[in-house]
C-alpha positions in Angstrom: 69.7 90.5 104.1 66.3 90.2 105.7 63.3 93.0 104.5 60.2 93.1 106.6 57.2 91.7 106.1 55.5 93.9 103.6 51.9 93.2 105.5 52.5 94.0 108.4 53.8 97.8 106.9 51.7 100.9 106.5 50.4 102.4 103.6 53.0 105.6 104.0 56.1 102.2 105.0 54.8 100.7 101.9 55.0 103.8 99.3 58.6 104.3 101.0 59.5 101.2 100.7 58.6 100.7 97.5 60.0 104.5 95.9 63.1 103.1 97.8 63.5 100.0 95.7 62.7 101.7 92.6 65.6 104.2 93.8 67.9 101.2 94.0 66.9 100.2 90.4 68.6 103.2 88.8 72.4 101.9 91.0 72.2 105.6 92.2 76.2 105.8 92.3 77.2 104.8 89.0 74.2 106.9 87.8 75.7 110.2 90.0 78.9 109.8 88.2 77.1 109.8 84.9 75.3 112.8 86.1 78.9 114.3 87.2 80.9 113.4 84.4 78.6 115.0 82.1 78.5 118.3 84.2 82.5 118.0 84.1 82.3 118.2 80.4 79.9 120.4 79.7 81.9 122.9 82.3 85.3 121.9 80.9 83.2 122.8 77.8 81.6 126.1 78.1 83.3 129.4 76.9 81.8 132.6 77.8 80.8 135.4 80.3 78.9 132.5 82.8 77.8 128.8 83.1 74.1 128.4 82.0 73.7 126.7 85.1 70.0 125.8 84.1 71.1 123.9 81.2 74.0 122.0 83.8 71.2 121.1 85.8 69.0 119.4 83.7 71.7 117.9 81.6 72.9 116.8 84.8 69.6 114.9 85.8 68.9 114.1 81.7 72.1 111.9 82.3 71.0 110.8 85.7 67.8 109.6 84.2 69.2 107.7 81.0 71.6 106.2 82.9 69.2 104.8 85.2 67.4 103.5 82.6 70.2 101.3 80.9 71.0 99.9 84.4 67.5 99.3 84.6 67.4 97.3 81.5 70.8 95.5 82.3 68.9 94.3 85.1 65.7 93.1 83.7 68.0 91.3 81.1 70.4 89.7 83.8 67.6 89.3 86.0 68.0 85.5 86.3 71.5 85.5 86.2 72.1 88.3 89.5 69.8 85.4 91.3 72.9 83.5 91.2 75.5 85.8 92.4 75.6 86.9 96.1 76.8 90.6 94.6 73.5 91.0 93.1 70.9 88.4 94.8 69.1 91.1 97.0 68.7 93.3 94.6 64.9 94.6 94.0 64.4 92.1 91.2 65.6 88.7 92.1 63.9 89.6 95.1 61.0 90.4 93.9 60.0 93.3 95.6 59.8 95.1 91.6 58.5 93.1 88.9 59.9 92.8 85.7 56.9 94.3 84.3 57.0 97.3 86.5 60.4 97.9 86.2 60.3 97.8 81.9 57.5 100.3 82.2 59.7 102.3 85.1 62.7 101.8 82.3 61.0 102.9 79.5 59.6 106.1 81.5 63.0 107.0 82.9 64.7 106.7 79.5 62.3 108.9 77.7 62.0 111.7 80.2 65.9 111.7 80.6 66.3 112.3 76.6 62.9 115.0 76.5 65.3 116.6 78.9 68.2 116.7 77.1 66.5 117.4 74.1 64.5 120.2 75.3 67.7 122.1 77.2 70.8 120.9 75.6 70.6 119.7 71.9 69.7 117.3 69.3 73.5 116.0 68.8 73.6 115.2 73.2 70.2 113.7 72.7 71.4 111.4 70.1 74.5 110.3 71.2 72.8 109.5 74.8 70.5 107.3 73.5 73.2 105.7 71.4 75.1 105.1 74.8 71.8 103.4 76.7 71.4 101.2 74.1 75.1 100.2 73.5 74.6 99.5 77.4 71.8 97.9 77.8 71.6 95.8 74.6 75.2 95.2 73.2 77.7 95.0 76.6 74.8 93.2 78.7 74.7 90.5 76.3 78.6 90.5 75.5 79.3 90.1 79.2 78.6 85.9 78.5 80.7 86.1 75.3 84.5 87.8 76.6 86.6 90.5 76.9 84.8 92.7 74.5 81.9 93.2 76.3 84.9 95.7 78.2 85.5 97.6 75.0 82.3 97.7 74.2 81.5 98.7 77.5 83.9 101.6 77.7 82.3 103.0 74.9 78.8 104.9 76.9 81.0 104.4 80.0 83.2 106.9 78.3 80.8 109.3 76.6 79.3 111.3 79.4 82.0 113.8 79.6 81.8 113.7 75.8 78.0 114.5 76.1 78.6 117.3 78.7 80.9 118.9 76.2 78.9 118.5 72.9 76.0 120.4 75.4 78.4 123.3 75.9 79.3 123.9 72.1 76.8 121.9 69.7 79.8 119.8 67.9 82.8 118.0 68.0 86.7 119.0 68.3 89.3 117.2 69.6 89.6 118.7 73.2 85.9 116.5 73.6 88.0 113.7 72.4 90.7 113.7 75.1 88.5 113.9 77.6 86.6 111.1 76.4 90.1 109.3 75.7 90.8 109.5 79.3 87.3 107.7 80.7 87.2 105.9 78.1 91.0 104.1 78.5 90.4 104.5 82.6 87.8 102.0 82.5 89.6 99.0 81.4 91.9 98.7 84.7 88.9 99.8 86.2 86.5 97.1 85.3 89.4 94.2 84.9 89.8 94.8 88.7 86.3 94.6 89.3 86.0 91.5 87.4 89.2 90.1 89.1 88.1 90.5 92.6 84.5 89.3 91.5 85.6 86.5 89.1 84.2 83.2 91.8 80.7 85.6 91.8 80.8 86.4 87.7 81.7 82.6 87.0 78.5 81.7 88.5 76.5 83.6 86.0 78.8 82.9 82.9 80.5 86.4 83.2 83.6 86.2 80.6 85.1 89.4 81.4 88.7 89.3 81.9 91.6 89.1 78.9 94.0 86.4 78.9 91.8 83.3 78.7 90.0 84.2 81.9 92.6 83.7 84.3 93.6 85.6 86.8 97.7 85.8 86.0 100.3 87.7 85.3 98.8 88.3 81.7 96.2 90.0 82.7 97.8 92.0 85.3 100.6 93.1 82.4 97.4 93.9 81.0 96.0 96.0 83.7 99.3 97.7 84.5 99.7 98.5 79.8 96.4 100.6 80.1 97.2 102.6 83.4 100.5 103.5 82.1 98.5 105.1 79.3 96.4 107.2 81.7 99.7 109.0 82.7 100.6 110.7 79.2 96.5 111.2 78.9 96.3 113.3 81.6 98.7 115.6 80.2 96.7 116.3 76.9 94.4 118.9 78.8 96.7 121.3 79.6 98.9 120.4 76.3 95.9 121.7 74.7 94.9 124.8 77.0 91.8 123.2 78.2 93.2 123.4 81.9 96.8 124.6 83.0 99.3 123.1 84.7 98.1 122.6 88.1 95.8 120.1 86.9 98.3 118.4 85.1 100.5 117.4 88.0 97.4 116.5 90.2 96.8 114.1 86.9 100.2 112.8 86.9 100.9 112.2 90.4 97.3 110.5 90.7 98.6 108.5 87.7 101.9 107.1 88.8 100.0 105.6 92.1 97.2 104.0 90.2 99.7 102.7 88.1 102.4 102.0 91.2 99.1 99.3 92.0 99.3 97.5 89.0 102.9 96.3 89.9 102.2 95.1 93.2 99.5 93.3 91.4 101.9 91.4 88.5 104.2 90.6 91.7 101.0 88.9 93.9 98.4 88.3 91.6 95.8 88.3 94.3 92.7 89.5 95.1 93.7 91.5 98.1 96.3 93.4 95.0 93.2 94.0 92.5 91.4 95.0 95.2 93.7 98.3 95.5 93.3 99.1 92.1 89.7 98.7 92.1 89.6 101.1 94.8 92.3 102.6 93.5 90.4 103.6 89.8 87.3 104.2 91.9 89.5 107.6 93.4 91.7 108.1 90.2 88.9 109.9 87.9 86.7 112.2 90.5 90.0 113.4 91.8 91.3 114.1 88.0 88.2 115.4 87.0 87.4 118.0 90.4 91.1 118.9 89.4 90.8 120.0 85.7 87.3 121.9 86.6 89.2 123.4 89.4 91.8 124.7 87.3 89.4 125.5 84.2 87.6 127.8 87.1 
């Protein structure tokens, strides 16, 4: 990818340019689903005459901006490693076009204007437990991704914990209804990321990535693997309605959306290709929106 040459730009090209890349920093996608899963908690959550939909917003944004900030550190961390991988070469960093320096201080100011937000509209418990999930991003997976497979547990953890947040915001404690829905994201992410790292594994290699199970390889191991923790969305999808969060409306949207993620993973022990991992990575990316939009649906 070719970017212009930044002096031949206007000041007004130049500020754009520059509030684009810091845009970028914050991997606005995986940062909207943050922002998303937490609202689908803290609806699935909330008990009484209306949705405070002040507190929705800026719980939606507090997780926007805390999220942003991990994958902001994850990047100033990895910052020498994504120069080797042609996923992550352009990026603003390797590039250049953000320094590490501004993007620490953009990090740091992110992170702490996410939490004042959660802490000022939601509660102390949300607070905590989103700062527990930045750092178990940014400073126990990053580093784990070099050392193996549990950089995916460990990963799943604060991957797993923004519907959690969204529902601790709603009622100011625990119960075990926040716990099946965190049990869903939570197991979700391992076919999820193991096809990532599949149809990645030449780029990941190249930085010292040790993320999927089995040695490494890319066999029928780890496809058994992939196909073991799918099969377990199928009965977790049920546990909503089992326990009157949602009815049963949702539950069939979970379990047909569940039997073809998981009808993927056996086209994938039969090939073991790329092309095959490919479809479940595509595959997980449509799995949890379309679960989730269905249990608010049916909470609604």
């Amino acid at each position: 990818m070719q970017y212009p040459d930044t002096q031949n730009l206007s000041i007004t090209d130049l500020v754009l340019s520059y509030a684009r890349n810091l845009f970028i920093l914050l991997k606005p996608r995986l940062s909207f689903l943050v922002a998303f899963s937490s609202a689908f908690g803290y609806v699935l959550g909330f008990s009484g005459s209306g949705i405070n939909y002040t507190v929705l917003a800026f719980l939606s944004l507090g997780g926007f901006l805390v999220s942003g900030s991990a994958v902001t550190i994850n990047q100033i961390i990895e910052v020498d490693l994504d120069k080797k991988m042609d996923r992550t070469k352009n990026r603003p960093l390797p590039t250049g076009r953000i320094s590490i320096h501004e993007a620490t201080i953009y990090s740091v100011i992110t992170g702490l204007v996410g939490l004042g937000l959660l802490f000022v509209y939601t509660n102390i418990l949300t607070t905590i437990l989103s700062l527990v999930s930045l750092i178990l991003y940014s400073f126990v997976y990053t580093p784990l991704k070099r050392v193996g497979p549990i950089a995916v547990f460990m990963g799943a953890i604060p991957g797993a914990l923004p519907p959690l947040l969204g529902w601790v915001a709603a009622t100011n404690g625990f119960s075990i209804e926040a716990w099946i829905i965190f049990g869903i994201q939570f197991i979700w992410q391992f076919p999820h990321f193991w096809a990532i790292a599949w149809v990645a594994d030449e780029d990941y290699k190249k930085a010292g990535f040790k993320l999927l199970p089995s040695g490494g390889k890319k066999d029928l191991n780890t496809a058994i693997q992939i196909m073991i923790y799918t099969l377990f969305l199928i009965p977790l999808g049920l546990l909503p309605t089992m326990f009157g969060i949602t009815g049963i409306y949702s539950a069939l949207v979970a379990t047909i959306c569940g039997v073809l993620f998981l009808s993927q993973t056996f086209y994938l022990m039969k090939e073991c290709s790329k092309e095959a991992a490919l479809k479940i990575m595509f595959g997980s990316f449509l799995y949890l929106p379309i679960v989730q939009v269905a249990y608010l649906l049916d909470k609604i």
